[in-house]
C-alpha positions in Angstrom: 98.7 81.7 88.9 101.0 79.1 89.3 102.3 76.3 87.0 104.5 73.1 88.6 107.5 72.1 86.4 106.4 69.5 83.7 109.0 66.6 84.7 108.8 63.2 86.4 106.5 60.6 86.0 103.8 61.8 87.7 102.6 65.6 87.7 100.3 68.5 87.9 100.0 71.4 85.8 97.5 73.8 87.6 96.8 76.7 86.4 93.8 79.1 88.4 92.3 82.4 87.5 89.6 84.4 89.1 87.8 87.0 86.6 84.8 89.0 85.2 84.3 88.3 81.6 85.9 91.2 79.1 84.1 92.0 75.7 86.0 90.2 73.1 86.4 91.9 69.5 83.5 90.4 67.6 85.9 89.3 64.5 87.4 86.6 66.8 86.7 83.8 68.0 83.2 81.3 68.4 80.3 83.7 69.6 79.1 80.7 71.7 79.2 79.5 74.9 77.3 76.7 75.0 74.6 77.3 77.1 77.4 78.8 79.8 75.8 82.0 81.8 78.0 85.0 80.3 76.5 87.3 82.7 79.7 88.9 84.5 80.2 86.3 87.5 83.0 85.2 89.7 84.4 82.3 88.4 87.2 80.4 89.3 88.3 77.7 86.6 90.6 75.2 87.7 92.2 73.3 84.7 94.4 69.8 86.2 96.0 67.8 83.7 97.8 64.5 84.6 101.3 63.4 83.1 101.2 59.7 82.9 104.6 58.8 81.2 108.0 60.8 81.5 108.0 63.5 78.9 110.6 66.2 78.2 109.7 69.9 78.4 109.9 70.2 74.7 107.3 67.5 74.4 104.8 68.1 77.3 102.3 70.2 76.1 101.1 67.7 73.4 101.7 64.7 76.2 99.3 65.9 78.4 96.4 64.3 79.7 93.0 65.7 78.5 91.4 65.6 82.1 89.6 69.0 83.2 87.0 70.2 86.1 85.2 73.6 86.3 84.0 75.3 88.7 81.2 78.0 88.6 80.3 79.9 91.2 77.9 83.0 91.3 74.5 83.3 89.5 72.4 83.6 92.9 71.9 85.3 96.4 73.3 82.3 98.0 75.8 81.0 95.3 76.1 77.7 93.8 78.8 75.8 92.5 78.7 73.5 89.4 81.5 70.7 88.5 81.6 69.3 85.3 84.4 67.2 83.9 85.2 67.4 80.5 88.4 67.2 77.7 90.2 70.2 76.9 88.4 70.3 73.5 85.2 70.7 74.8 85.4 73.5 76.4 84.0 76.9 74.9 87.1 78.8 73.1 85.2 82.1 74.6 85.6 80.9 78.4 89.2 80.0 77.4 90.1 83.1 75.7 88.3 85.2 78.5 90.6 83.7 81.2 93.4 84.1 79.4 92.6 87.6 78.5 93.3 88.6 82.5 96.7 87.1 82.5 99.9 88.7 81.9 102.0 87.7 78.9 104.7 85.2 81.1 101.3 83.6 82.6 99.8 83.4 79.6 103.0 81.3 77.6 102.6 79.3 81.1 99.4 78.0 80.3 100.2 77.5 76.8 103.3 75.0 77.8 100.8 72.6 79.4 98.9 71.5 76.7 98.4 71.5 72.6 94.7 72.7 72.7 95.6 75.8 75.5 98.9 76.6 73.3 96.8 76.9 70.2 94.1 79.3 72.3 97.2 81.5 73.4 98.0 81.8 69.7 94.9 82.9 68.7 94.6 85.2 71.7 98.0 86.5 70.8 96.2 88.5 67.7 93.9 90.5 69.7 95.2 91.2 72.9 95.9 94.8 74.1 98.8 94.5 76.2 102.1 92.8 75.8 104.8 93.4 78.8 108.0 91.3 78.6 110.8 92.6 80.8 111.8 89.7 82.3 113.9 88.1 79.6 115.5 89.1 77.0 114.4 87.3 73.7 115.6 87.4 70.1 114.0 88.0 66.8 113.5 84.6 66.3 112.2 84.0 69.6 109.8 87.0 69.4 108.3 87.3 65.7 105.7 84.4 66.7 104.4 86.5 69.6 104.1 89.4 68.0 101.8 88.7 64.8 99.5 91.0 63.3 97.3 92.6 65.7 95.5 95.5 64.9 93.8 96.0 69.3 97.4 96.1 70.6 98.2 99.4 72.5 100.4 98.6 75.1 104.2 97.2 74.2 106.8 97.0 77.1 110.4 94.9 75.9 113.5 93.8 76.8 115.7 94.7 73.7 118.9 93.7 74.4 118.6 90.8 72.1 117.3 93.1 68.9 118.4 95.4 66.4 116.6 97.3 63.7 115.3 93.6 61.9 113.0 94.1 64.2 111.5 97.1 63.9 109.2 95.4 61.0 107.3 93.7 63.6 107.5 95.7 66.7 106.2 98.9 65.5 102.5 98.7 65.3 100.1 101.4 63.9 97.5 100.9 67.1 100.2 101.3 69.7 99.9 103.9 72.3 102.1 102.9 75.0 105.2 102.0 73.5 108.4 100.8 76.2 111.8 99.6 74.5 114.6 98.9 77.1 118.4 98.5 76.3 118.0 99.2 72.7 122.0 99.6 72.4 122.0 97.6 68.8 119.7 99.3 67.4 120.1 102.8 64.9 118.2 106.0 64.9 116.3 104.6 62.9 114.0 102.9 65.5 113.0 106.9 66.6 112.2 107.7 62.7 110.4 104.8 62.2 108.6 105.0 65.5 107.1 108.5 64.3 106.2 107.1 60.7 104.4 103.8 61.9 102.7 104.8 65.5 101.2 107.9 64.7 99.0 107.5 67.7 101.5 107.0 70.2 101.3 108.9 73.6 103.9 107.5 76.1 107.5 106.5 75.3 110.1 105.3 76.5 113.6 104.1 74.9 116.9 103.1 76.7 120.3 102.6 75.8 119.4 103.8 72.4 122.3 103.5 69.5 125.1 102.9 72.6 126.9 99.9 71.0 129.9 101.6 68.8 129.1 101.9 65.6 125.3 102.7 65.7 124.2 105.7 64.0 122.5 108.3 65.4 120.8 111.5 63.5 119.3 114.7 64.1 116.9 113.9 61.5 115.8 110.7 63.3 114.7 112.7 66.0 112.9 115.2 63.7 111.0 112.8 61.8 109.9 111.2 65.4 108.7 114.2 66.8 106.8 115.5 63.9 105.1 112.2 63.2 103.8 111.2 66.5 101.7 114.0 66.9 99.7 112.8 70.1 102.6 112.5 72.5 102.1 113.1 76.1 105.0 111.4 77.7 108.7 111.2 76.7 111.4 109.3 78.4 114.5 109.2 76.5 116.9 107.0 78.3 120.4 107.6 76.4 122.4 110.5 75.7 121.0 113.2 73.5 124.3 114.8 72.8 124.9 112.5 70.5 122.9 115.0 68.3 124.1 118.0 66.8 123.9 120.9 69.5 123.1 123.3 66.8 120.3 121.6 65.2 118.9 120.5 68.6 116.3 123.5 69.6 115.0 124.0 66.5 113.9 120.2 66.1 112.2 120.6 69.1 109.3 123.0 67.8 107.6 120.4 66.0 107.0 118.3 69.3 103.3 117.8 70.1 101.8 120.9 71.7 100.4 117.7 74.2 103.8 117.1 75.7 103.1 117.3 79.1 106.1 115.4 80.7 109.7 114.8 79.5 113.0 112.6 81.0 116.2 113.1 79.3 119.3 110.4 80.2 122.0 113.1 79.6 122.0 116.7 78.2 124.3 119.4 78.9 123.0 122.3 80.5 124.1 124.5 77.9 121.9 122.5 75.1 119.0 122.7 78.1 119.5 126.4 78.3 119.6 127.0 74.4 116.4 124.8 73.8 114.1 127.1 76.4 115.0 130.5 76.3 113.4 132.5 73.8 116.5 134.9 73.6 118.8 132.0 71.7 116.2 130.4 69.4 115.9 131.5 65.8 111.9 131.9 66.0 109.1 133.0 68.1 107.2 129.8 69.0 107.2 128.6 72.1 109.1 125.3 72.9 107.2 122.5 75.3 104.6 124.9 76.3 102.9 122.5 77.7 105.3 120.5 80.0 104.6 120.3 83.7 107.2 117.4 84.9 110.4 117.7 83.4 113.2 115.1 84.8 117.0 115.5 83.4 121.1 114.4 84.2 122.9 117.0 82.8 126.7 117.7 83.3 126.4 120.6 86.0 122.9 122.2 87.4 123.6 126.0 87.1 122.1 129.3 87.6 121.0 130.0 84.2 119.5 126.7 83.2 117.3 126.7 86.7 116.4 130.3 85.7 115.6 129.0 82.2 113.4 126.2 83.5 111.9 128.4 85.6 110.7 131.0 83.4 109.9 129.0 80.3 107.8 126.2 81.9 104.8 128.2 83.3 103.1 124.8 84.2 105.8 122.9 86.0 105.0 121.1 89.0 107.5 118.1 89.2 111.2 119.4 88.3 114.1 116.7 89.0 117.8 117.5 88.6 120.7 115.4 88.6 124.3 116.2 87.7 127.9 114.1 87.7 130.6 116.4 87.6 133.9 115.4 86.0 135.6 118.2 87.3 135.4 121.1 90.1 132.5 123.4 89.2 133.7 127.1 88.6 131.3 129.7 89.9 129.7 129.7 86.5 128.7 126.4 86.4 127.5 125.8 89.5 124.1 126.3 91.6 124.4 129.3 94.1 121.6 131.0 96.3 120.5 133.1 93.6 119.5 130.0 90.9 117.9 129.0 94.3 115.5 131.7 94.3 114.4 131.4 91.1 113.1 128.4 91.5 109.2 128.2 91.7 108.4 131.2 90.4 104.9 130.7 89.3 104.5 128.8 92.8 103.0 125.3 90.9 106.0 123.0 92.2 104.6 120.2 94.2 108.1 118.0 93.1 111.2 118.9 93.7 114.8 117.4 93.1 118.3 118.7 93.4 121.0 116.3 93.6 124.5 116.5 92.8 126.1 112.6 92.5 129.4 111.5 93.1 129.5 108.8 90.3 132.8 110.2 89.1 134.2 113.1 91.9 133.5 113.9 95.1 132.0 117.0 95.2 129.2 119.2 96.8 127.0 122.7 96.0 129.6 124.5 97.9 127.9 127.4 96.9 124.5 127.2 98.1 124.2 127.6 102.2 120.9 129.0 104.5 120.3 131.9 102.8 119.9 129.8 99.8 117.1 127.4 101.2 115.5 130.6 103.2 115.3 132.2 99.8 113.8 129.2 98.1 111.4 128.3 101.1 109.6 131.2 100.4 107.4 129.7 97.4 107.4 126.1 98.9 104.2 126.2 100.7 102.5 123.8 98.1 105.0 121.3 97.9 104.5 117.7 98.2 107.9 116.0 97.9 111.6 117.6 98.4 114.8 115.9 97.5 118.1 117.3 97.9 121.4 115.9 97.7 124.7 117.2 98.4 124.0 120.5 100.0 127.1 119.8 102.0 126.7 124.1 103.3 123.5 123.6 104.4 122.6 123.5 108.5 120.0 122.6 110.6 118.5 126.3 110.0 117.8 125.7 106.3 116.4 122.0 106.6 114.3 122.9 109.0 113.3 125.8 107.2 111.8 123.7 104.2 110.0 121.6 106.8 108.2 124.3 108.6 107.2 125.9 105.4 106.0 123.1 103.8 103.0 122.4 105.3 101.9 119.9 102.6 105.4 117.8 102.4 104.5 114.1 103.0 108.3 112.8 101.0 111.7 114.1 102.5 115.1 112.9 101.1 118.4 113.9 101.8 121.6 113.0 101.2 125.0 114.1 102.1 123.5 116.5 104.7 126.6 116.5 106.2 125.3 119.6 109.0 122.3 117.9 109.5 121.2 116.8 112.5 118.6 115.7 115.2 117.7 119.4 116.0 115.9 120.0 112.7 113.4 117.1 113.6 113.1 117.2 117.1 109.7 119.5 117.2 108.3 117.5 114.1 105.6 116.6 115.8 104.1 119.7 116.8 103.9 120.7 113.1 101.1 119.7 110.4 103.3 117.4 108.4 102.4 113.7 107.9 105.2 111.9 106.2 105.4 109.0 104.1 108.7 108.7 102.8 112.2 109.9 104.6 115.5 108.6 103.5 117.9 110.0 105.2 121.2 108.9 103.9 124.9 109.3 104.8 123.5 112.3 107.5 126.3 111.1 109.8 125.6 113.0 112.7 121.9 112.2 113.5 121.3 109.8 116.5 118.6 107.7 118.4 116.9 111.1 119.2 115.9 111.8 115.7 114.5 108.6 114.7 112.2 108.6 117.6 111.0 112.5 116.8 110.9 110.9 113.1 108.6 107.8 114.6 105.8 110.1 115.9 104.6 109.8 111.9 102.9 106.8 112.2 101.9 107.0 108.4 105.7 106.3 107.6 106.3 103.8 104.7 109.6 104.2 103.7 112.5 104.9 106.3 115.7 105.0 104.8 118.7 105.9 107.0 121.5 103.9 105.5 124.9 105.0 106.9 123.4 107.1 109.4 126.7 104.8 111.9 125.6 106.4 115.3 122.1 104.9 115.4 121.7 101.5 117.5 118.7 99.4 119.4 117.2 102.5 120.5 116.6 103.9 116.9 114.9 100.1 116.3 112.8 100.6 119.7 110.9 103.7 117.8 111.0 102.1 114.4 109.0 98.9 116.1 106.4 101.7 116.6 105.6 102.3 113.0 102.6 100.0 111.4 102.4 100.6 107.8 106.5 100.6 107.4 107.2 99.2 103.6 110.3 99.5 103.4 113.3 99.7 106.1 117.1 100.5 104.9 119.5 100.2 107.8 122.8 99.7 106.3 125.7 100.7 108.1 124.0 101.1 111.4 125.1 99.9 115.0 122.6 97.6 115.9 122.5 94.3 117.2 120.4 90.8 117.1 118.7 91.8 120.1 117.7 95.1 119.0 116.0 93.5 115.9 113.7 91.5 118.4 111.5 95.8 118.2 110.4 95.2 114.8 108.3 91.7 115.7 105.2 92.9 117.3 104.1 95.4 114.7 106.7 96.2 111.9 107.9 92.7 110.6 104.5 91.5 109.2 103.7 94.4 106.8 107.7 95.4 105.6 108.2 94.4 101.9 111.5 94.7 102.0 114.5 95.2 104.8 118.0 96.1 104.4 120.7 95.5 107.2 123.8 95.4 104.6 127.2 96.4 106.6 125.6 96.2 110.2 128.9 94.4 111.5 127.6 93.2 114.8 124.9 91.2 113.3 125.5 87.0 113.4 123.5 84.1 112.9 120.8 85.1 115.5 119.3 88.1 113.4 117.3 85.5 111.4 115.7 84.2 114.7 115.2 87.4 116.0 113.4 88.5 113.2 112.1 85.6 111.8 111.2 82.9 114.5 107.7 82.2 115.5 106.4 84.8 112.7 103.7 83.3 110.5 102.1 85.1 107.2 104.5 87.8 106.2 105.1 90.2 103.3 108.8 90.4 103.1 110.3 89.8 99.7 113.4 91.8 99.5 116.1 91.2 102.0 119.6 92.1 101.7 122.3 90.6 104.5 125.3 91.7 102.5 128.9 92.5 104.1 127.8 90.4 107.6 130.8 88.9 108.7 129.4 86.8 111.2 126.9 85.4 109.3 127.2 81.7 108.3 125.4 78.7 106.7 123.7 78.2 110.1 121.8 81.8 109.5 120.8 80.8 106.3 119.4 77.4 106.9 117.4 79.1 109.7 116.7 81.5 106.9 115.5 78.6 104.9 113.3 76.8 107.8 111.3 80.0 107.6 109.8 79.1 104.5 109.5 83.2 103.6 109.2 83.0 99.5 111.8 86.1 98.8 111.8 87.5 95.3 115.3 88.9 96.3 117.8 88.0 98.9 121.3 89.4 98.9 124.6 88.3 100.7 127.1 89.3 99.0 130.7 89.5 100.8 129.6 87.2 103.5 132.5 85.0 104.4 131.0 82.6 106.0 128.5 81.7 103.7 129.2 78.8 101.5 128.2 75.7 99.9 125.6 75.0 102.7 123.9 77.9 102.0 123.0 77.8 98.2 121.7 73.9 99.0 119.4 75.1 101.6 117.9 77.6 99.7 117.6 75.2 96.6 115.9 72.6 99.1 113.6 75.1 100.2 110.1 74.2 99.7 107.6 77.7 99.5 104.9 76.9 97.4 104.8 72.7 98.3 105.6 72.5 94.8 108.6 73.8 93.5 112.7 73.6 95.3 113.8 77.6 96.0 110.5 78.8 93.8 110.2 82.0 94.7 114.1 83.8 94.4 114.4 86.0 91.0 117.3 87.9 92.1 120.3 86.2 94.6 123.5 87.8 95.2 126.7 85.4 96.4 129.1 87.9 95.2 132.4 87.1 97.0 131.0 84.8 99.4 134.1 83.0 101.1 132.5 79.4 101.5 130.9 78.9 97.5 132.8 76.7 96.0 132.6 74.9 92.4 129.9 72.1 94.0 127.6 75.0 94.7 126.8 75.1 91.1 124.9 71.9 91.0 122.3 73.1 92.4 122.2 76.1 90.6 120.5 74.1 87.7 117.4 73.5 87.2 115.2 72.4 88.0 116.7 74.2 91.2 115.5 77.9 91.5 113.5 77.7 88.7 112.2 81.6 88.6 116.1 82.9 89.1 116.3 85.8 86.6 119.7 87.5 88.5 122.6 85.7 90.3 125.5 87.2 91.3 128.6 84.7 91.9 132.8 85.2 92.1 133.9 84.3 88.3 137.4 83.4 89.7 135.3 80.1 91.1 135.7 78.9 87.9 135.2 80.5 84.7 134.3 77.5 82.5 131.5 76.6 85.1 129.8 79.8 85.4 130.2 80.1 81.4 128.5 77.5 80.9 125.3 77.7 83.4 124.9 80.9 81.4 124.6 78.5 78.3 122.4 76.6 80.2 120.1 79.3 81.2 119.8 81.9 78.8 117.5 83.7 80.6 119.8 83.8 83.9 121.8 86.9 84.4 125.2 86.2 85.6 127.1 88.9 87.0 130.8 87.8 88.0 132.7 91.5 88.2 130.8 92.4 91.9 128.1 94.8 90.4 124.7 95.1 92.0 121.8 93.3 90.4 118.8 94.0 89.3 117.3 97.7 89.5 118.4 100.1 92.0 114.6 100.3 94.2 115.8 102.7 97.2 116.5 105.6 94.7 113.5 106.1 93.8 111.7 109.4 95.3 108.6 109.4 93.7 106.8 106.3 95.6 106.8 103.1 96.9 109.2 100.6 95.1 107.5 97.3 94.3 107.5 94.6 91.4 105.3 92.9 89.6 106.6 89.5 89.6 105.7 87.2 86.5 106.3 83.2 86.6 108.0 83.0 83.3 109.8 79.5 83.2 107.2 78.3 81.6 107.2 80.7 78.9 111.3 80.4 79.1 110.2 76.5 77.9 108.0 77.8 75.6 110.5 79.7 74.1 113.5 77.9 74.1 113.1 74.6 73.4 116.5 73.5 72.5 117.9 70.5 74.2 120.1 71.7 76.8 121.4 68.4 78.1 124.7 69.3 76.5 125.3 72.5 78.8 124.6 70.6 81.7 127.3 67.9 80.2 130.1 70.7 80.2 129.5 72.1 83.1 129.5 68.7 84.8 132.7 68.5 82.9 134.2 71.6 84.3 133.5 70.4 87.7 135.2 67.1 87.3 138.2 69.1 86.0 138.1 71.8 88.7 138.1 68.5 91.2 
């Protein structure tokens, strides 16, 4: 779907949909169709209205012209088309509502900002539809009460809260909800959990992040009781925030009245001691069993130790996805730590297909200095069903116990590892003469593998995701095998040694079907990379590219990079000093669609670029990148500038402190990273209809001043 901007004289708003006709809820809606064929068809409705005067955004969708054509196709062996022209108003409210029944919620506010008749069906619609996902922005009570009226078929809710508190729990919570998904909820209380399992009894997925973080929000044990007891039906549980917050004392017992269907649970942060209190049967107060039932089980806890793996172990029968993480603010001691013997009782009732140990380095550098071979050998043992392995810091651990896992997994198709600082290109170099067929390898900061063990790597031609950032020592050659993969998604490269010419590999067979490609740090890259990659390529799939920390990378690059015409979601170049002025006004210019100026970006990332400069924000207004939902920019440019193009897009997130944008995709083990991508500027008009002239007044002011 795709709507133009509704400016200038003379404009289209098109919007296309191609569907099968869904069974409506009989209380709504005409029952008509006025002699249309509702058998299910292919139909593809074209709906062109024609702005004949200069209107403003606010205005437009009771300006429009009341031109329409429709297009049916289907009905016989040989098809036939019919093309009737008509006003908005005649057309059946059924057709209209079935069309916009397939859309997502930013496509469906889209349509609605085009005209008065398809803003009063997306209303309507707005009462019975089963699904409402809005991650993209970030609105506010205000903003979001009208979307959310009464509606008693909605089971799916997916938000951005970072704009709500607990006003708006009256309208959020509905009693038909099933799927319920609430991100940064730092304003609000408890009280969202308690209310959550008083007015969604039928509730069998959540997820809640950020909950009660802002100081000041109050947080309960009795919140999470009455949650747990009241939704009765839950399968899935993701709580994204710390759980500590609760009492430690009151914490297992809270936990019995969880629904005997809990079959998979993610925990933020928990201590291993309250992890190790909750399951094991010789610290609780009663006999009944706690999560029974669970069989994926992801947690970040403060240190991964002996007994809590034992506990897991032996109190989740039906595990088969366990993922570990730990920060540690200090050293380990022996009894806090993860040694050979946790190890080995891992698995025990052999129905682990997912594994994950990793121990990050957010806030020391540190290792599981106590885990080596034997440790691995042990484990190994009760890995033969085993799908995916990820381990991360095993800094002890040679080529005899990686390559251990890999001959004893017969079944593995994902590898990653990270800080295998023994590792090297003997554990892969008979890969090929074993059973496995891999999909995903990252391979990151493994400093001593080479060319050699990309190419043993290579002979799995089913690879979709390679990632060997900071792997220095591999150069051209490593490329020369990668050009040899087909169905490569996704290609991380940071911090290696190669150069334009060995980029020229990846044209024949790997360019066309990557999604996304990151050569951040490869200092011997310049301006030619884009043509090497780039030049003479015609329909490809890239959407992520990330050119960060080039220094020989200038505007010339970029505006080759812009010739292209590639409609990237996400391009990144931060710490580029060469990049400049130039650079942001090619990328505005750039035409993608043949409709809209730099249409496609959501995310772009100038973060300390030497060459941007205070003129570089005119064309960071619209209508210039209209889809941007994450830019990263130097505040010292000029505060008052970048304070007020956040005032002028509300919806833009403007990072100025060098933090990376946007979710982290090439952490994540379990599969392919990809988006869903929704054209909301529409909706963003829908929504905010306030006259932002005066923004764009102050921030011309701030560039007179800066000049």
């Amino acid at each position: 779907m795709e709507v133009a901007h509704l400016r200038g004289s003379t404009e289209i708003a098109r919007v296309s949909a191609s569907f099968t006709f869904p069974s409506l809820p009989k209380s709504v809606g005409p029952t008509t169709t006025r002699g249309y064929n509702t058998r299910t068809n292919e139909i593809s409705l074209s709906l062109t209205f024609w702005l004949q005067k200069p209107v403003s955004p606010a205005r437009a969708h009771r300006d429009v012209g009341q031109v329409g054509y429709v297009r049916v196709e289907g009905g016989s062996k040989k098809g036939r088309m019919i093309e009737i022209e008509m006003g908005l108003e005649e057309l059946p409210w059924a057709l209209v509502a079935s069309i916009m029944m397939k859309l997502d919620m930013g496509s469906i506010c889209s349509v609605a900002s085009t005209s008065s008749s398809l803003r009063c069906s997306a209303r309507q619609i707005l009462s019975f539809i089963p699904t409402f996902e809005l991650l993209d922005i970030a609105p506010s009570v205000e903003l979001l009460r009208p979307l959310l009226p009464p509606n008693p078929h909605l089971t799916s809710l997916s938000l951005d809260c970072t704009r709500l508190d607990d006003s708006a729990i009256s309208f959020l919570l509905k009693p038909s909800l099933l799927h319920l998904s609430l991100h940064n909820c730092s304003d609000f209380t408890g009280s969202l959990l308690s209310e959550i399992g008083s007015r969604c009894p039928l509730l069998s997925s959540l997820y809640l992040g950020s909950l009660a973080e802002k100081p000041g929000r109050a947080i309960h044990i009795n919140h999470l009781a009455q949650f747990l007891s009241g939704c009765s039906h839950l399968q899935v549980l993701v709580l994204m925030f710390d759980v500590s917050l609760f009492l430690r004392h009151n914490f297992a017992p809270v936990w019995a009245s969880a629904s005997p269907k809990l079959t998979s649970l993610e925990i933020g942060y928990i201590s291993s001691v309250t992890v190790t209190e909750l399951l094991s049967p010789n610290l609780r107060s009663h006999s009944h069993p706690i999560l029974p039932n669970i069989q994926k089980l992801c947690l970040n806890v403060d240190y991964i130790t002996d007994a809590m793996v034992s506990t897991i172990s032996k109190a989740l029968v039906l595990l088969t996805h366990l993922d570990l993480q730990d920060a540690p603010l200090i050293e380990p001691r022996v009894t806090f730590d993860l040694t050979n013997a946790g190890l080995q009782q891992i698995n025990q009732f052999g129905r682990l297909k997912h594994l994950s140990l990793v121990r990050s380095q957010e806030f020391l550098i540190t290792y599981f200095r106590r885990v080596n071979d034997l440790g691995l050998l042990l484990m190994a043992d009760k890995c033969a069903h085993m799908e995916s392995i990820c381990l991360g810091g095993f800094c002890r651990v040679t080529d005899t116990g990686f390559k251990t896992i890999l001959h004893s997994c017969s079944r593995l198709c994902k590898l990653k590892v990270t800080h295998g600082t023994h590792l090297t290109d003997l554990v892969f170099h008979d890969i090929s003469a074993t059973s496995l067929t891999l999909t995903h390898v990252s391979l990151r900061r493994c400093n001593l593998l080479t060319n050699h063990a990309v190419f043993s790597l290579a002979s799995n031609k089913e690879l979709k995701i390679l990632d060997l950032r900071d792997c220095r020592s591999l150069g051209d050659v490593a490329l020369h095998a990668i050009g040899t993969l087909p169905r490569l998604k996704i290609l991380l490269l940071d911090g290696s040694d190669i150069t334009d010419a060995g980029l020229l590999h990846l044209r024949p067979s790997v360019i066309g079907s990557l999604h996304a490609l990151s050569l951040r740090g490869c200092k011997r890259l310049t301006d030619k990379c884009i043509t090497a990659l780039f030049n003479g390529c015609c329909v490809l799939e890239l959407r992520e590219l990330d050119l960060s920390n080039l220094p020989n990378l200038s505007d010339n690059g970029v505006l080759l990079l812009a010739k292209s015409r590639i409609p990237f979601f996400e391009l990144r170049m931060r710490q580029c000093p060469l990049i400049g002025d130039t650079s942001v006004m090619a990328l505005a210019s750039m035409l993608v669609d043949e409709a809209k100026h730099g249409s496609s970006l959501r995310l772009l990332d100038l973060y300390n670029c030497g060459g941007i400069t205070p003129l570089a924000f005119r064309w960071l207004k619209k209508p210039y990148f209209p889809r941007l939902k994450w830019l990263g920019v130097t505040g010292s440019v000029n505060r008052d500038i970048v304070d007020a193009l956040g005032r002028s897009r509300p919806f833009l997130h403007v990072a100025c402190h060098g933090e990376e944008l946007g979710a982290n995709p090439y952490d994540n083990s379990d599969g392919l990273y990809t988006h869903d991508y929704d054209d909301v500027d529409e909706f963003e008009q829908w929504l905010h209809e306030a006259d932002v002239d005066s923004d764009y007044e102050e921030m011309d002011e701030a560039e007179n001043n800066e000049e």
